[in-house]
C-alpha positions in Angstrom: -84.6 -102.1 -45.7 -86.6 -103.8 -48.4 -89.1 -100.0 -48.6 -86.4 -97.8 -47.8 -84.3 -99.7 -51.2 -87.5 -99.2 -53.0 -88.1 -95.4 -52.3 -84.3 -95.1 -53.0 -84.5 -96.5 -56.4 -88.2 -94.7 -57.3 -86.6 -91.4 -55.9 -83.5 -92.4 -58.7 -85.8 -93.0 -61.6 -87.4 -89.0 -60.7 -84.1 -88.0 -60.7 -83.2 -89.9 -64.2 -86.8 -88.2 -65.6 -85.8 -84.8 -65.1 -82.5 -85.1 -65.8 -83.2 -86.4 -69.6 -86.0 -83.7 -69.5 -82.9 -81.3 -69.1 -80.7 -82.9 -71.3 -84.1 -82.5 -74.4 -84.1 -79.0 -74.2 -80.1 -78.9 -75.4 -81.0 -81.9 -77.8 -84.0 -79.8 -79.0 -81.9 -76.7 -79.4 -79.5 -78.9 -81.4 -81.8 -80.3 -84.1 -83.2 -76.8 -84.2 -80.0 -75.3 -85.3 -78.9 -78.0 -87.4 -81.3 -77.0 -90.0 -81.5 -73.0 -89.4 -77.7 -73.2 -89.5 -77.2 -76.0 -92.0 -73.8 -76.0 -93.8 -74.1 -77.4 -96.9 -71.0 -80.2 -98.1 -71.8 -79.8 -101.9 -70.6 -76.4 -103.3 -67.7 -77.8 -104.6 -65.5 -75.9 -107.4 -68.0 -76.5 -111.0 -67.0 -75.1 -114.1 -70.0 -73.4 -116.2 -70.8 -75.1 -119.1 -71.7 -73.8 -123.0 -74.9 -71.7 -123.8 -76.8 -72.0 -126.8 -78.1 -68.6 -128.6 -80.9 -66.5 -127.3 -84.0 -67.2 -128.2 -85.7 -63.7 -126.5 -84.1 -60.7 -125.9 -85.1 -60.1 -122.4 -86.7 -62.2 -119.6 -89.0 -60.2 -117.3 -89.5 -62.0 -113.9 -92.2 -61.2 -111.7 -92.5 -62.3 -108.3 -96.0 -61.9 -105.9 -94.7 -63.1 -102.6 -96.8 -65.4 -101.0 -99.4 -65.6 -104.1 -101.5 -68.9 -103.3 -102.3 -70.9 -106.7 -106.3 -70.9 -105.9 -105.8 -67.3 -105.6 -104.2 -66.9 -109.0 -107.2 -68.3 -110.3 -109.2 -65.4 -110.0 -106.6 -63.1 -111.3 -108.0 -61.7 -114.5 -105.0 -59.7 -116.1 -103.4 -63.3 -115.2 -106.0 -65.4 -117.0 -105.2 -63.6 -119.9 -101.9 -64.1 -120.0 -102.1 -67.6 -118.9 -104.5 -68.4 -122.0 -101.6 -66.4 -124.8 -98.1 -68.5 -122.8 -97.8 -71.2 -121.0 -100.1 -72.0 -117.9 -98.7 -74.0 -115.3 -98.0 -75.0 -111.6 -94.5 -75.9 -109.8 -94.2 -77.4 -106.1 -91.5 -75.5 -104.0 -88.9 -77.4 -101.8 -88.7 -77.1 -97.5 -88.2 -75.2 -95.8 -90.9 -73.1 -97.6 -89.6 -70.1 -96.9 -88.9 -66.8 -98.6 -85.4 -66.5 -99.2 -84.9 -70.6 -99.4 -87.2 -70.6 -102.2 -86.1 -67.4 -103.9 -82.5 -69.1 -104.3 -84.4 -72.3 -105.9 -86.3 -69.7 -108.3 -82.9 -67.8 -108.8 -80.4 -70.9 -109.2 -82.8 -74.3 -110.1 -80.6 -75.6 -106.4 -82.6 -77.0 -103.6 -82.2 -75.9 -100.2 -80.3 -78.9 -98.9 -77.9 -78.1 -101.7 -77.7 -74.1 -101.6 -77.6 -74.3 -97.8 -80.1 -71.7 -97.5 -83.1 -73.1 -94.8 -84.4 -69.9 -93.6 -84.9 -66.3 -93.5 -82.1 -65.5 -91.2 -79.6 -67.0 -93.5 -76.2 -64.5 -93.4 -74.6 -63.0 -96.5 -75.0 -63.5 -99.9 -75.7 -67.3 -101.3 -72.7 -69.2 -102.4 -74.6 -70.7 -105.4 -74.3 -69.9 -109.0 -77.5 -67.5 -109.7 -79.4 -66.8 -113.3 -78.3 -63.3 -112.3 -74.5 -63.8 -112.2 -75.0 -66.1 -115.3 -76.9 -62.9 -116.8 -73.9 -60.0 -115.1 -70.9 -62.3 -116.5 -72.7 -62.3 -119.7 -72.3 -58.5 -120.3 -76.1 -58.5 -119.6 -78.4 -56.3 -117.5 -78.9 -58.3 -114.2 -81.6 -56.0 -112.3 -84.0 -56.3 -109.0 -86.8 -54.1 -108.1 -87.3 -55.2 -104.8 -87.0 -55.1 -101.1 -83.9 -55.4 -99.3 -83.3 -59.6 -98.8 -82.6 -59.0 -102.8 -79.4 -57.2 -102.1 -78.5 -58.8 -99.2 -78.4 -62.7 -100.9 -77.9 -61.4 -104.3 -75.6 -58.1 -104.3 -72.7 -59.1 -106.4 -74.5 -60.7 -108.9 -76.7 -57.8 -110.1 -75.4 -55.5 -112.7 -78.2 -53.0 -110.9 -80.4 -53.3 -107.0 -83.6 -51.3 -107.3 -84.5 -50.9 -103.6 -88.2 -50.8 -103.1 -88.8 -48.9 -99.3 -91.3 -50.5 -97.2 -92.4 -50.6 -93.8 -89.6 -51.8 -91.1 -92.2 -53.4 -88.8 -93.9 -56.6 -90.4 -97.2 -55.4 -88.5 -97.4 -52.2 -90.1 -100.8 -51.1 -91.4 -102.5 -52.3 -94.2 -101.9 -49.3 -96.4 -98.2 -48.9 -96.3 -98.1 -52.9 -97.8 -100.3 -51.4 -100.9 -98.7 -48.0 -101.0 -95.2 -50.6 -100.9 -96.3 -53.1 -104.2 -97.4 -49.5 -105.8 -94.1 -48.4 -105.8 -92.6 -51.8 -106.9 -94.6 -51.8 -110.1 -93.5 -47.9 -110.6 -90.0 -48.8 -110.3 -90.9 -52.0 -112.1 -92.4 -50.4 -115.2 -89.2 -47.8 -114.9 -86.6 -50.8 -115.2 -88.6 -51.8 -118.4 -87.8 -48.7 -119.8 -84.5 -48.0 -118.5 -83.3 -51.5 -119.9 -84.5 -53.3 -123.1 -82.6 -56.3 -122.7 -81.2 -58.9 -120.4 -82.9 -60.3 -117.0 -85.3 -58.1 -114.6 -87.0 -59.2 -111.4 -90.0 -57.2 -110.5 -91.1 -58.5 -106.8 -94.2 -57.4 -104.7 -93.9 -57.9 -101.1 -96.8 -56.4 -99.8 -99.4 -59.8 -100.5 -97.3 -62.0 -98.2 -97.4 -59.6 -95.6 -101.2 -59.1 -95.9 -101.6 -63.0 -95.6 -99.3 -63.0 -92.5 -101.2 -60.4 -91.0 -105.1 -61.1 -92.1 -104.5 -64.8 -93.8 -104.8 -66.3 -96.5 -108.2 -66.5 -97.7 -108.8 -62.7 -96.2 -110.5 -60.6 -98.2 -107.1 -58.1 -97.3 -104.5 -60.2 -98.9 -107.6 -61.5 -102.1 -108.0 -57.1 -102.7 -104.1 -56.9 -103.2 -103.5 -59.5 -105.0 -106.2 -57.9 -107.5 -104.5 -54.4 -107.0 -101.3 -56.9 -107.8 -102.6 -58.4 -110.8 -103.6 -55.1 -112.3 -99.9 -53.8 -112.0 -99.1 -57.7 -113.8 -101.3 -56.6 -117.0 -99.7 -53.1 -117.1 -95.9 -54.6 -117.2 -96.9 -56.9 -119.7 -98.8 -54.5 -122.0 -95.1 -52.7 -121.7 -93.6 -56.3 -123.4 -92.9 -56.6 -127.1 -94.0 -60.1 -126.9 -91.7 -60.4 -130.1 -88.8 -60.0 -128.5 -89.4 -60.2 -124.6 -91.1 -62.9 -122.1 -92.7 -62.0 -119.4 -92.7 -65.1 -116.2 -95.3 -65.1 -113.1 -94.7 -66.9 -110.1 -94.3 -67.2 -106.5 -92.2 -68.5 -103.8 -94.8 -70.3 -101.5 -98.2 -70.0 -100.8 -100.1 -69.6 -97.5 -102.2 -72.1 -95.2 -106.0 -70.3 -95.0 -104.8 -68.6 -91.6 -101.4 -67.0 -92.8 -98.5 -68.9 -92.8 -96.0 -71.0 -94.4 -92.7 -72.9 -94.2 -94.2 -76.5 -94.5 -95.9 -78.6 -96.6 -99.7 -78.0 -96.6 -100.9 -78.1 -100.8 -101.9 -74.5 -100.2 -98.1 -73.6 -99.3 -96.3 -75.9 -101.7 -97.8 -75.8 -105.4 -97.6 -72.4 -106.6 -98.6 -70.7 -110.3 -95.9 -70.5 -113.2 -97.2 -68.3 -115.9 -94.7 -67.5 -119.1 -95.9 -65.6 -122.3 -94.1 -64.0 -125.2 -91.2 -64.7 -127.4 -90.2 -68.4 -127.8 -92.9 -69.6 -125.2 -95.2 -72.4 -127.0 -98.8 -71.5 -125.6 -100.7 -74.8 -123.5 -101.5 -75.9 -120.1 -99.2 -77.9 -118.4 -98.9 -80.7 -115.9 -97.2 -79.2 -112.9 -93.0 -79.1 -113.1 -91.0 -77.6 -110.1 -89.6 -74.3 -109.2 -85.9 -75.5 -109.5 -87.2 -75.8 -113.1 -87.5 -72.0 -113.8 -83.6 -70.9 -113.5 -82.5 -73.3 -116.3 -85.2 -72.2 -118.7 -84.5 -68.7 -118.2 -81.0 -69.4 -119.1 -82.2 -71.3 -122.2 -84.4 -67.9 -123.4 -81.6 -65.6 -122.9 -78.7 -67.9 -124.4 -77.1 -68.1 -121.2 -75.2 -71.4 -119.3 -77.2 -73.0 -116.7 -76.1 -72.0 -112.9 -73.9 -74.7 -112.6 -75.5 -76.4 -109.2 -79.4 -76.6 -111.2 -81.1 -79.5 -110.2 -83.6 -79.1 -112.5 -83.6 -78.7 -116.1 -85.0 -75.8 -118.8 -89.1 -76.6 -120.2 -87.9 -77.0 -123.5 -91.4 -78.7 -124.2 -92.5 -75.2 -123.5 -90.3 -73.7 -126.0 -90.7 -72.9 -129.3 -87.8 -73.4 -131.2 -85.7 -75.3 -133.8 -84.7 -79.3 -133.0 -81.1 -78.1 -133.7 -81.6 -75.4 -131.5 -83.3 -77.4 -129.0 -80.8 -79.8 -129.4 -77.8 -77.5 -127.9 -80.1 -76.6 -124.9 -80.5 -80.0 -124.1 -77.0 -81.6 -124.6 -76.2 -77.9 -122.8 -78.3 -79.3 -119.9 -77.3 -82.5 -119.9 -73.9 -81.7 -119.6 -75.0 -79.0 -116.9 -76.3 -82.0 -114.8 -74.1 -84.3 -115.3 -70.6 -82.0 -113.9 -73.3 -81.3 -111.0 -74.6 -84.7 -110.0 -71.7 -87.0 -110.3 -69.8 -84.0 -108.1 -73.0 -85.1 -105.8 -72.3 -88.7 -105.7 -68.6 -88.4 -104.6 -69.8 -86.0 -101.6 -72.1 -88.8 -101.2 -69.2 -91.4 -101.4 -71.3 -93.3 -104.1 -69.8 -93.8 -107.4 -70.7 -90.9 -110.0 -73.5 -92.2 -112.4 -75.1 -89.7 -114.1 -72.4 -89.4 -117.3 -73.6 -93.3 -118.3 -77.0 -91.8 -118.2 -75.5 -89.4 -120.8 -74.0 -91.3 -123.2 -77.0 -93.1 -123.1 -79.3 -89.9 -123.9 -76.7 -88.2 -125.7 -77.5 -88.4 -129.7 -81.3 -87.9 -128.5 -80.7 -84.5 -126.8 -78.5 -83.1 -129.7 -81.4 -84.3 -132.0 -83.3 -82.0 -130.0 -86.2 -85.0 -129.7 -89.0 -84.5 -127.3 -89.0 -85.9 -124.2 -85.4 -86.8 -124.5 -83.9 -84.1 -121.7 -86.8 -84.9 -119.1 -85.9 -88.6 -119.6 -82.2 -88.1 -118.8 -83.7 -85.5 -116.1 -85.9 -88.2 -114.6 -83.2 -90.8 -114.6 -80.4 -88.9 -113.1 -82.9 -87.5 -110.3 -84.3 -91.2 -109.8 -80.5 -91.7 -109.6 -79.8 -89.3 -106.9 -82.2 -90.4 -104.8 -81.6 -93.8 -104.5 -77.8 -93.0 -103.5 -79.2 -90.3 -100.8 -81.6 -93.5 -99.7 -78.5 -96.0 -99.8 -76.5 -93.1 -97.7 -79.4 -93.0 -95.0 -79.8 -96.7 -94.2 -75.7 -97.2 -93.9 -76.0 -94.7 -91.3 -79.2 -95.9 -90.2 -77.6 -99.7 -89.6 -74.5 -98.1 -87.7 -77.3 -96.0 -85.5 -79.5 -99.1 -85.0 -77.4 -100.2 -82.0 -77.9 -97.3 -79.7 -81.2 -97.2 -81.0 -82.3 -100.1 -79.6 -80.5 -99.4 -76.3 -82.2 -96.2 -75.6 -85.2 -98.2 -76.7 -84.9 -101.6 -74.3 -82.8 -100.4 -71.4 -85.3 -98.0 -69.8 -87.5 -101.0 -69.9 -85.4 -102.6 -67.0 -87.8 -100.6 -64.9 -90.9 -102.7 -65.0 -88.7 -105.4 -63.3 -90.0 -103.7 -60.5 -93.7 -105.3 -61.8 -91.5 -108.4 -62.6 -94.4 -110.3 -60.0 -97.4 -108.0 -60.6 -97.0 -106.4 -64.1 -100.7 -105.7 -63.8 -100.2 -102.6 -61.3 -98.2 -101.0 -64.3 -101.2 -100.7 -66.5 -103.0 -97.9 -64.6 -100.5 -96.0 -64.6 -99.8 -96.5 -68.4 -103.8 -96.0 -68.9 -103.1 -92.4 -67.6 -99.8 -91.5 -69.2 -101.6 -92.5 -72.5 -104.7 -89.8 -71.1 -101.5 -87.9 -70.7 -101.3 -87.7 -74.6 -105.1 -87.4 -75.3 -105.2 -84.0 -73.4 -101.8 -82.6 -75.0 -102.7 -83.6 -78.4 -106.3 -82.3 -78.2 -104.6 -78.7 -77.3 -101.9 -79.1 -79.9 -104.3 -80.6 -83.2 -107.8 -78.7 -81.0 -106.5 -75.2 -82.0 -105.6 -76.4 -85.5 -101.4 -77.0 -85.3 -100.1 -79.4 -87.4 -96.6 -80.9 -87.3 -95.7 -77.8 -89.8 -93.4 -74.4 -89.4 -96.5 -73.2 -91.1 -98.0 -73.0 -87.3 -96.5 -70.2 -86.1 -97.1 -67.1 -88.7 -94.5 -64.5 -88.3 -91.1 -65.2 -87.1 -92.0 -63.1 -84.3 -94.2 -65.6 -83.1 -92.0 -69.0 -83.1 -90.9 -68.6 -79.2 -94.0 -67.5 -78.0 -95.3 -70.9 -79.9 -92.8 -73.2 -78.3 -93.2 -71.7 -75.1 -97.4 -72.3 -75.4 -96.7 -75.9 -76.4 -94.3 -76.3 -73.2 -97.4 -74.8 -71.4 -99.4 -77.6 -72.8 -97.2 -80.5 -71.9 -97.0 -79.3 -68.3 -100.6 -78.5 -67.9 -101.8 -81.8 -69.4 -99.0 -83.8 -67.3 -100.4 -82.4 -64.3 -104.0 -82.6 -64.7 -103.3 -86.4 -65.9 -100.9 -87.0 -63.0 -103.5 -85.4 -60.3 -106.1 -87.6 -61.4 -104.1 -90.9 -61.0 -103.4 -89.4 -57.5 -107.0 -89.0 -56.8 -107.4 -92.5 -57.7 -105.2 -94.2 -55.4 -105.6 -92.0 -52.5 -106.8 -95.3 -50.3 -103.6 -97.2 -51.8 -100.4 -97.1 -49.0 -98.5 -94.3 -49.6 -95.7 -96.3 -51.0 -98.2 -97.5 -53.7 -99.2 -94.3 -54.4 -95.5 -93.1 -55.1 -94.9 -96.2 -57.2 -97.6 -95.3 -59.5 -96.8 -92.2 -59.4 -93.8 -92.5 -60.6 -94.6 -95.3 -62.9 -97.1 -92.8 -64.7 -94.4 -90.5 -65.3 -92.0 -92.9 -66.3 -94.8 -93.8 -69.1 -95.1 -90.5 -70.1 -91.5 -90.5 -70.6 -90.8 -93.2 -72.0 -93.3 -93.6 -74.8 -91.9 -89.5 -75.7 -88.2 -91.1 -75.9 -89.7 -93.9 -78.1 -90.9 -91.6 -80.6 -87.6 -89.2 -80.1 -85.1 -92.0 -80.5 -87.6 -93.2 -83.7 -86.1 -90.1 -85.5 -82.7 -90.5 -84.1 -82.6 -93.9 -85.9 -84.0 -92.3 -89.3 -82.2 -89.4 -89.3 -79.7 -88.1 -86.2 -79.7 -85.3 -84.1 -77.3 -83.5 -86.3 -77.8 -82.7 -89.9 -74.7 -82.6 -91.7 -75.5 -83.9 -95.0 -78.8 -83.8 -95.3 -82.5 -81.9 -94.3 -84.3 -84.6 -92.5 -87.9 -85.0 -93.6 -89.4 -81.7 -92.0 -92.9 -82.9 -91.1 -91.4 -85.7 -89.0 -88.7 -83.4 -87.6 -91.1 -81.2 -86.7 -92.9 -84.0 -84.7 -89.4 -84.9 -83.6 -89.1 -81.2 -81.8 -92.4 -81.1 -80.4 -91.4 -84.5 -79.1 -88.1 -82.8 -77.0 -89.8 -79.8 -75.7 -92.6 -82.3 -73.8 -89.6 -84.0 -72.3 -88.7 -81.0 -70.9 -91.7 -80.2 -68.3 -93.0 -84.0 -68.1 -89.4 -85.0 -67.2 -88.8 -82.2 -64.5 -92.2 -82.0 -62.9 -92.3 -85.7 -62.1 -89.6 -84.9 -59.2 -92.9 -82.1 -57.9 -95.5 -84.4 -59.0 -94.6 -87.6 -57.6 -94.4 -86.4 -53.7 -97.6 -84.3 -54.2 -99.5 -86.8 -55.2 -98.1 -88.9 -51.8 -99.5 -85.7 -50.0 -103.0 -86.0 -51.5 -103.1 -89.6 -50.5 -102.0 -88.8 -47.1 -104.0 -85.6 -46.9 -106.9 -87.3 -48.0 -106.6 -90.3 -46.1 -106.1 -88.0 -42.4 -109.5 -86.2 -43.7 -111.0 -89.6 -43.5 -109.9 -90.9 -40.4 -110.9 -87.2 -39.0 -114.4 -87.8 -40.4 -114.3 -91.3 -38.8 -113.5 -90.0 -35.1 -115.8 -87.5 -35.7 -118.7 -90.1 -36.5 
């Protein structure tokens, strides 16, 4: 009774594996969507604030999708401008994506506030935009660009130039040029057409060319020279007496093509401003949410009312009195937004003490007085985003440490003989070596810059399900060869200890990021390297967990097989 109670209960624990590997698939799926879906709680109702007067007439906005900041370097038409305005990097937010980070560059709001995670985000953004700023201004609000511009932006723009380009993102090489040479025509005819107010001038066809080639190719390198020629011709269009003329990009690209996450190569892009009002230097690096609010402050317009970053008045050249009203403008800007921020939070609103305390320095228009409010009210922020995370973190803590101890009730099986549990541990852990040397061997890193195209993400998670099963396999065949003169009974034991391992030591480092940061996102984007981790994490549950019920009685078989050879071999002798 004794065996048959054992095989009962090592038969239960298969059946416990794979039905947890089933359940990580829906858990997977669920983080997944959390973020591509996320619904933001923090567009609440904010009133726009004052604007100060113009200091240029228009603001000419140019774009070069996926332009990597080594890349800029050698951008001569660039280098030019960069040594007449101000030459500078900003670092991007995550996702690093195209149409995350175009509402950043559009609205100074990061994606966990603007909601927008991804590509496939539906409808236009429900942030306030420098272009609606700019339309309810009675100002020209114009895009010459592809069609995401409309589709997030629509209502906000006075005028859409639509820029036709290829439908299929593996389209050849030349309709990508012939695509950014009819951006900069239609660019250089929106200069003409309107001599004031705000124009974006976006070229498309360099991120495509480092999706398809990379991004150190000398494909994507030849159009971004094509791309900085048509730069140098819009700017020789400028009066730089009246108008400034902005560089910059969304994101960059790791060396292969790709991004989304947060290699330096993807992250830090160039910010290039020359003209009217622009104090000429190089710059330590700010970030991209800075760009909306200093556009607002060169064309005299309020700051989009969710900014969470602040205008580069240390850039600008311009009276204290008049920097003055940008900054208590700003301040004012921040403070209706962040103290909004802190009630979502459930934390008491701070950042109008930080106010009065920077208040007659900002009207003064004193130097460094609107990044030192900036810098305290951020610093702010993020403490009462921290203090939210570890309340929820101590209420999780619990569970946590159940899903943690409780599957540990199984080595009470070794309660007597714990040391016939470490063999089969030894090859769970060779389990890892062989899926990690696929996973980091071909160059992945926990980073949605792995998979290039959004064409390629299932065929990616299905490769890395491919992994986990062939490495679980090959791990789990070799413990069976091992033990093939062990009793059968033995041999299923460790056999189901190894997969238990394997198992267990994934739900370890699953219910690790369960503690820090759920399985849901409600409030918050967890941190995306980790959650990226997290996911690759599920999907190895999946195959480990169902083909230990396969694995298990095969590796019996073998013993048995191999043990009838012998005793064949033995007759025979």
């Amino acid at each position: 009774m004794a065996r048959v109670g054992k095989i009962l209960l090592l038969v239960l624990v298969l059946l416990i594996l794979a039905a947890i590997g089933y359940q990580a698939q829906n858990v997977a799926v669920m983080g997944w969507d959390s973020v591509t879906e996320y619904q933001t709680p923090y567009l609440t109702n904010l009133p726009r604030g004052s604007a100060a007067e113009p200091l240029a007439r228009r603001v000419v906005l140019v774009l070069v999708d996926g332009l990597r900041l080594d890349a800029s370097r050698n951008m001569s038409r660039l280098n030019e401008l960069r040594r007449q305005g101000a030459d500078l990097s900003v670092r991007i937010g995550q996702p690093s994506l195209s149409y995350p980070s175009w509402t950043v560059i559009a609205s100074g709001t990061w994606q966990e506030i603007s909601g927008v995670t991804t590509n496939w985000y539906e409808g236009e953004v429900q942030v306030d935009t420098i272009f609606k700023a700019a339309r309810d201004a009675g100002m020209p609000a114009v895009v010459v660009g592809g069609g995401g511009w409309k589709k997030l932006y629509g209502s906000h723009l006075t005028e859409f130039v639509k820029v036709p380009g290829p439908e299929d993102e593996n389209a050849p090489l030349e309709a990508w040029v012939r695509m950014d040479e009819e951006s900069f025509r239609l660019g250089m005819q929106a200069l003409d057409d309107y001599p004031e107010g705000l124009i974006l001038v976006y070229f498309g066809g360099t991120d495509e060319l480092a999706h398809q080639y990379g991004g150190v190719s000398p494909q994507y390198l030849d159009e971004v020279q094509k791309v900085d020629g048509y730069i140098g011709r819009l700017a020789e269009r400028l009066d730089p007496e009246k108008d400034v003329l902005i560089v910059t990009a969304d994101h960059g690209h790791v060396d292969i093509g790709g991004h989304g996450g947060w290699e330096r190569s993807v992250l830090h892009v160039p910010l290039v401003m020359v003209g009217k009002a622009i104090r000429p230097g190089v710059y330590t690096e700010r970030l991209q949410a800075d760009i909306a609010p200093t556009i607002a402050a060169l064309l005299g317009l309020p700051i989009p009312v969710y900014a969470q970053g602040r205008p580069l008045v240390e850039m600008l050249e311009a009276s204290a009195e008049a920097k003055g009203r940008i900054g208590l403008n700003a301040g004012l800007q921040l403070v209706g937004f962040y103290d909004a921020y802190a009630q979502t939070l459930g934390v008491k609103p701070f950042a109008g003490e930080i106010l009065t305390k920077y208040r007659e320095r900002l009207a003064r228009g004193e130097e460094g007085a609107l990044s030192g409010m900036w810098e305290e009210i951020t610093a702010r922020a993020q403490a009462a985003r921290a203090k939210r995370f570890w309340r929820e973190r101590l209420l999780r803590l619990p569970i946590a440490l159940g899903i943690a101890l409780v599957p540990l009730l199984y080595l009470l099986l070794f309660r007597r003989r714990l040391r016939q549990a470490l063999l089969p541990l030894g090859f769970a852990l060779l389990y890892f070596v062989f899926y990690n040397a696929l996973f980091f061997g071909r160059g992945y890193t926990w980073s949605l810059s792995a998979f290039n195209s959004e064409a390629q993400i299932k065929a990616f998670f299905n490769g890395r399900l491919l992994d986990a099963a062939v490495s679980f396999v090959v791990a789990g065949l070799l413990l069976a060869l091992v033990s093939w003169k062990r009793p059968l009974l033995q041999t299923l034991e460790r056999m189901v200890t190894f997969a238990f391992f394997v198992g267990y030591l994934l739900l370890l480092q699953v219910d690790l990021f369960y503690w820090l940061y759920n399985i849901r996102f409600s409030w918050a984007i967890p941190d995306l390297k980790l959650g990226f981790k997290y996911y690759m994490d599920l999907l190895q549950m999946v195959p480990t967990g169902l083909l230990g019920v396969i694995l298990a009685p095969l590796g019996v078989l073998i013993g048995w097989g191999m043990q009838r050879w012998r005793k064949t071999q033995g007759a025979q002798s």
